[in-house]
C-alpha positions in Angstrom: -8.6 -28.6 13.9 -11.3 -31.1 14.5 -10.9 -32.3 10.8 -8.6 -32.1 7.6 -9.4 -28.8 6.0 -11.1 -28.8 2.5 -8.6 -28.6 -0.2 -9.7 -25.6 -3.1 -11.1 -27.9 -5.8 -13.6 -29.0 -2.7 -14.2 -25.5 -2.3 -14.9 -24.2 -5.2 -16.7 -27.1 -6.3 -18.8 -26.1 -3.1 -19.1 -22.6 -3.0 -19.6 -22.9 -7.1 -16.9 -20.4 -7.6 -14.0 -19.8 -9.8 -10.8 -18.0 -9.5 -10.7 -14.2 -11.2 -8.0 -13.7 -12.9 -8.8 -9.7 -12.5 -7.2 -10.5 -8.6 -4.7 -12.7 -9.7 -6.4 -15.8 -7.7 -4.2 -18.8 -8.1 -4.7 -21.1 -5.2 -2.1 -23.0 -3.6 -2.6 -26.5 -3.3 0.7 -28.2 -2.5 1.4 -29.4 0.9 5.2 -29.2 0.8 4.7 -25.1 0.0 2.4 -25.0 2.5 4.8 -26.5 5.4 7.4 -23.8 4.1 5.5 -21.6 4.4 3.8 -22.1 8.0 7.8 -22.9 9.2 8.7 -20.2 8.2 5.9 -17.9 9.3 5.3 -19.5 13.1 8.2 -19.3 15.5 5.8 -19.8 18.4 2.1 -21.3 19.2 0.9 -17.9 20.6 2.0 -16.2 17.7 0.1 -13.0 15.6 -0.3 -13.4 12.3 -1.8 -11.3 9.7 -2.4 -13.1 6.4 -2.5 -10.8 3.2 -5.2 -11.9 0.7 -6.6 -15.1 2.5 -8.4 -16.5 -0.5 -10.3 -19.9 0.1 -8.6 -20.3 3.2 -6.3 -23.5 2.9 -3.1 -21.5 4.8 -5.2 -19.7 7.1 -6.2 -23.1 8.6 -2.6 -24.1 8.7 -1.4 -21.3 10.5 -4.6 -21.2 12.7 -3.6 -25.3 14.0 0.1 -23.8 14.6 -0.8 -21.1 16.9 -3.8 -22.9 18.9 -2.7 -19.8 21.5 -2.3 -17.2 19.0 -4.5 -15.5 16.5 -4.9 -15.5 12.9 -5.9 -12.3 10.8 -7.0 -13.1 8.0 -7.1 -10.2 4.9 -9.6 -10.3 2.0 -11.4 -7.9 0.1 -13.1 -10.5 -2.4 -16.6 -11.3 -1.9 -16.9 -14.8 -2.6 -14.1 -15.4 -0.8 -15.3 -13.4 2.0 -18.2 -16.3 2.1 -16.0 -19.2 1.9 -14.0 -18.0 4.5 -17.0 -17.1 7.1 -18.7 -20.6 6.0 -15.2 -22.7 7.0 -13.4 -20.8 9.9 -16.1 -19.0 11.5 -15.9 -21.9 14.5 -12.0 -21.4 14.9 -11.7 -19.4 17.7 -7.8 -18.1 16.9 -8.7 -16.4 13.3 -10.3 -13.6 12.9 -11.8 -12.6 9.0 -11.4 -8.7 8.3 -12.9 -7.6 4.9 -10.3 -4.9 3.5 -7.5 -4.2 1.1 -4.1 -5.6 2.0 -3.0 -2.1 0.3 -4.5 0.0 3.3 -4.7 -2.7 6.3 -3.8 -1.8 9.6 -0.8 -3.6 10.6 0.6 -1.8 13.5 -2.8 -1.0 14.9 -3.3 -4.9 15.3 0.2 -5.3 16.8 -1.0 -2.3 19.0 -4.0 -3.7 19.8 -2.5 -7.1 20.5 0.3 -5.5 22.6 3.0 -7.2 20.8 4.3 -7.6 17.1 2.9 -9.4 14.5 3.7 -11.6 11.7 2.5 -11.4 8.5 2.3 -13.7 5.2 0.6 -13.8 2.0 0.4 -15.2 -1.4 0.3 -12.0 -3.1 -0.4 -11.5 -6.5 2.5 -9.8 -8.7 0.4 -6.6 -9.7 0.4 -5.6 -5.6 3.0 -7.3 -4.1 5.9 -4.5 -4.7 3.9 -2.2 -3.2 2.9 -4.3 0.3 6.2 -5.1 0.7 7.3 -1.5 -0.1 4.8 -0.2 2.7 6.0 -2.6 4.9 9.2 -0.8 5.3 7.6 2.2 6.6 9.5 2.7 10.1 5.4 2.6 11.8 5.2 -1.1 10.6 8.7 -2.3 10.5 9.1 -2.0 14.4 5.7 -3.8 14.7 6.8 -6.7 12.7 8.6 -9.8 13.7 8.5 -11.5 10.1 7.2 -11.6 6.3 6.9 -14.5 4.3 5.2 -14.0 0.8 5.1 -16.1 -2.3 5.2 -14.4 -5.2 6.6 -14.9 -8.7 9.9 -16.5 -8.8 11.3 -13.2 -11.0 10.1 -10.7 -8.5 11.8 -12.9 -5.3 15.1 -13.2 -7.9 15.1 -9.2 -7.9 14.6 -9.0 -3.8 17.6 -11.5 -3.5 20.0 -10.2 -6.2 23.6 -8.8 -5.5 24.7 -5.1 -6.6 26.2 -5.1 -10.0 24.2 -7.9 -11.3 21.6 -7.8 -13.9 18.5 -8.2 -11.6 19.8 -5.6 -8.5 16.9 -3.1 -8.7 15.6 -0.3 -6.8 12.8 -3.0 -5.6 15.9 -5.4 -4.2 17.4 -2.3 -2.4 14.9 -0.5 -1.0 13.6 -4.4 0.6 16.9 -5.2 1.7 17.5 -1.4 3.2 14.9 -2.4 5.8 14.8 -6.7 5.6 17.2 -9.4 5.8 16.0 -11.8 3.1 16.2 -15.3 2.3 14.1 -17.7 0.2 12.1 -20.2 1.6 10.5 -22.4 -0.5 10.2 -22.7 -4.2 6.9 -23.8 -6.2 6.3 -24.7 -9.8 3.0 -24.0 -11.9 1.5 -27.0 -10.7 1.8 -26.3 -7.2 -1.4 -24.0 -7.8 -5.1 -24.0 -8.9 -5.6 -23.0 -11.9 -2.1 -23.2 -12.8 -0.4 -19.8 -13.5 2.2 -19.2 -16.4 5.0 -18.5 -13.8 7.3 -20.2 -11.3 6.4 -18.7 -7.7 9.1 -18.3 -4.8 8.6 -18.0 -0.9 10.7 -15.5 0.7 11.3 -14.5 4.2 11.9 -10.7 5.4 13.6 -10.4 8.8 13.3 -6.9 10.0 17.3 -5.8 10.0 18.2 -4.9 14.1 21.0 -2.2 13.2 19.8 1.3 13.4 18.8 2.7 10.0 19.8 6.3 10.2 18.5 7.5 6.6 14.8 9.4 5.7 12.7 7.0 4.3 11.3 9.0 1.5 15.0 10.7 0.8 16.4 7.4 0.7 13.6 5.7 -2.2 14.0 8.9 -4.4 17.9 8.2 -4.6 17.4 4.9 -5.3 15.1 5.3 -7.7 17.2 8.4 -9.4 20.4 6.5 -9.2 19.0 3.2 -10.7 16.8 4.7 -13.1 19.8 4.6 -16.1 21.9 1.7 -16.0 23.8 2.3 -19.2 24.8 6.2 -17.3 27.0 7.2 -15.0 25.9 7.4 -11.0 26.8 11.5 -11.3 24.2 11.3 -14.7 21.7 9.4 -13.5 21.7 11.9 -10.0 21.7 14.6 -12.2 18.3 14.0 -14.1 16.7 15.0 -10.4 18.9 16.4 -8.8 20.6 20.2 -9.0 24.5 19.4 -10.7 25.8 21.1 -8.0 23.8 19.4 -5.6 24.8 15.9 -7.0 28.4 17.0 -6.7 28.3 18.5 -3.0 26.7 15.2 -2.5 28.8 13.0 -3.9 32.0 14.1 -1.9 30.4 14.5 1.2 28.9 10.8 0.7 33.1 9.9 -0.4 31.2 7.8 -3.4 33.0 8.4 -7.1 30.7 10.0 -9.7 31.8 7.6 -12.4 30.9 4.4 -10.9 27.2 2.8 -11.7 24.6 3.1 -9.7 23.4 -0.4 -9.5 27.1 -1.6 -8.1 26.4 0.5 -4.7 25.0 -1.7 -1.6 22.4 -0.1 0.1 24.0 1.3 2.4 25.9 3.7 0.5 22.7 4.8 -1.4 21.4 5.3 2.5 24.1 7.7 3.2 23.7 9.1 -0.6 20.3 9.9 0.0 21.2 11.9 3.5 23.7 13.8 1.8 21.6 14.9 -0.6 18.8 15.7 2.0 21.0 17.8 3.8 22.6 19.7 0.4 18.9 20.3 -1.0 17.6 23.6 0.2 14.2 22.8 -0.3 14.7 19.2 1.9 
């Protein structure tokens, strides 16, 4: 970069903006989160990477001076952001703005169209965040991606990170960590941000797991989601509010899991080879 990028209070008091709280716009401003995040985002200067929600544009420009041989995507489906972003990085020839909806961006076709995989990062607000992440498990992008690194709030990242059989092991944390190795990165407080939010935040990194993952994708969330769904029942009760008794019981033995033990103390692994048993014992599968 020919020069130090403007911070967000320079923006905003330049593009006479301020943040919406309708999409969750809280703009980083800390340096030390920022170098986290780049780390942990860049491996190598000719990098790909698609940035989810790019905002005023502070990491884009951080990531766009790591990869001087790569290319930046950056997402953003708000308007005045849209003209910040086209007023400060339309001379930087690695990024590339794309108006849209992190929800229904492209990933693979970028990979595809860059003839490689792609990283991607965000600071995503905690209203959409469950459900990129979630769609990034879908086997079309996961084999596309080499990385994720997201901040988002610090309870969310405690639920991805949580073991089975404690209180915050989820069907968020399993279905992630079905598909993700994930670690945490880099935390950052309230005042890390602009305006400052209510919450703590957390930086975590998904790794795309290399062992094969032999269960159906859909199969696999509705077991996790029917097994989880009653903590205070039995793994055979909770089963049984979706599932056919008999089916649940086939299942169970043919999975060698007991019926009596609670659903949010199985790995997910076990759920995996849950979910294919009850796949293959559901006529209607």
């Amino acid at each position: 970069m020919s020069e130090v990028y403007p911070s967000a209070f320079a923006l905003m008091k330049k593009y006479d903006i301020t943040p919406k709280k309708s999409f969750g716009q809280n703009f980083l401003i800390s340096e030390r989160v920022f170098r986290g995040i780049v780390d942990a985002v860049v491996q190598e200067i000719d990098d790909v990477v698609i940035e989810f929600g790019a905002g005023v544009g502070t990491l884009t420009a951080r990531l766009s001076e790591r990869v001087p041989e790569g290319l930046v995507v950056a997402v953003e489906r708000e308007r005045d952001m849209l003209t910040i972003l086209n007023g400060e990085l339309s001379q930087y020839d690695n990024v590339q703005i794309h108006e849209g909806d992190a929800m229904k961006f492209d990933v693979t076709g970028i990979a595809k169209w860059q003839g490689r995989p792609v990283s991607v990062c965000g600071n995503l607000p905690y209203n959409i965040a469950s459900q990129i992440m979630i769609a990034l498990t879908a086997k079309r992008n996961r084999s596309w991606i080499t990385r994720c690194v997201f901040l988002i709030q610090k309870e969310m990242a405690d639920r991805l990170l949580a073991s089975p059989g404690t209180k915050a092991y989820g069907p968020l944390g399993v279905i992630i960590s079905a598909y993700y190795n994930i670690t945490s990165v880099v935390k950052a407080g309230p005042n890390c941000f602009v305006p400052a939010p209510r919450v703590h935040s957390t930086a975590v990194q998904l790794i795309p797991k290399t062992e094969l993952w032999e269960a159906d994708d859909e199969w696999f969330r509705k077991t996790v989601h029917a097994a989880l769904g009653h903590r205070r029942k039995t793994l055979r009760n909770s089963l049984r509010q979706v599932f056919a008794d008999d089916h649940v019981d086939q299942s169970l033995h043919d999975a060698s899991i007991e019926g009596g033990v609670r659903g949010e103390t199985l790995p997910p692994k076990q759920l995996g080879k849950l979910s294919e048993a009850l796949r293959k014992n559901n006529p209607r599968s």
